[in-house]
DOVO-801396 format. One line per 8 residues: their letters; for each residue x, y, z of C-alpha. Coordinates in Angstrom, 1 decimal, decimal comma. Each point is the difference from the previous one (the first is absolute). Layout:
a = X Y Z; ...
END
This chain:
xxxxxxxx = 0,0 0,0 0,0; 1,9 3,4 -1,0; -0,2 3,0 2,4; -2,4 1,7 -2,3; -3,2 -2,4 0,5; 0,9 -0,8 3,4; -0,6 3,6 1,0; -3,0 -0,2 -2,1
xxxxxxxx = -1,4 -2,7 2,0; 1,0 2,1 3,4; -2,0 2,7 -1,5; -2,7 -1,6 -0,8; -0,3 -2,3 3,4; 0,6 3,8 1,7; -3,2 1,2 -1,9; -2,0 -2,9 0,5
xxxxxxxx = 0,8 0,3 3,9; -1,1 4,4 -0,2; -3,1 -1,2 -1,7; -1,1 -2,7 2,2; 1,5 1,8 3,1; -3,6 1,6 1,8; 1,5 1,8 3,0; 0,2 2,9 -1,2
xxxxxxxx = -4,0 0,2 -0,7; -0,6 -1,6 3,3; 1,8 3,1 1,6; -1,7 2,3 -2,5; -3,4 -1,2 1,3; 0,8 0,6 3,7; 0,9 3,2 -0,7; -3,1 1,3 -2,1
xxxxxxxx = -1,8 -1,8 2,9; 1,8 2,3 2,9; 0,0 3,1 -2,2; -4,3 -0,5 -0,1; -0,1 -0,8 3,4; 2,3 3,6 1,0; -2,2 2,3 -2,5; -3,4 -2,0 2,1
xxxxxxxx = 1,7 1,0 3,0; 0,8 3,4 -1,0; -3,3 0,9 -1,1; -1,6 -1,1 3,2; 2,2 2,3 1,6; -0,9 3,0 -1,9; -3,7 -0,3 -0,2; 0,0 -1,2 3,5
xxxxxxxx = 2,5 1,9 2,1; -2,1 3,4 -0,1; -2,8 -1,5 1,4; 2,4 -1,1 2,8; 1,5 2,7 0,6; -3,2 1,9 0,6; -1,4 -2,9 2,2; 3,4 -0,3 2,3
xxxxxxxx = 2,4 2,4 -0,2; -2,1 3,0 -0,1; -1,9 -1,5 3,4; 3,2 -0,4 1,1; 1,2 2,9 -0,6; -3,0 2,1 1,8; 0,1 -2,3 2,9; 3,8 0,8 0,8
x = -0,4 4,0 -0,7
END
């Protein structure tokens, strides 16, 4: 076997490995799953934080004055 297909065949057997590798989509997922679950988390927050701010801290704040 000369050098010239034996690197052919290391190529190829590299690009068969990258195509059937699926790690990379695994971690891919995880991430779109933690970036939805931060923006539901965030948006709690804003819509929700007024509202307890005027319910607590405002009490709070009267009862301490």
């Amino acid at each position: 076997m000369s050098n010239k297909s034996r690197l052919r065949s290391i190529i190829a057997l590299t690009c068969a490995r990258f195509i059937a590798d699926e790690q990379g989509a695994t971690a891919i997922e995880y991430a779109m799953i933690a970036s939805g679950v931060g923006a539901a988390v965030a948006t709690t927050v804003f819509s929700v934080g007024s509202e307890l701010q005027t319910a607590f801290y405002d009490k709070i704040a009267v009862a301490v004055r």
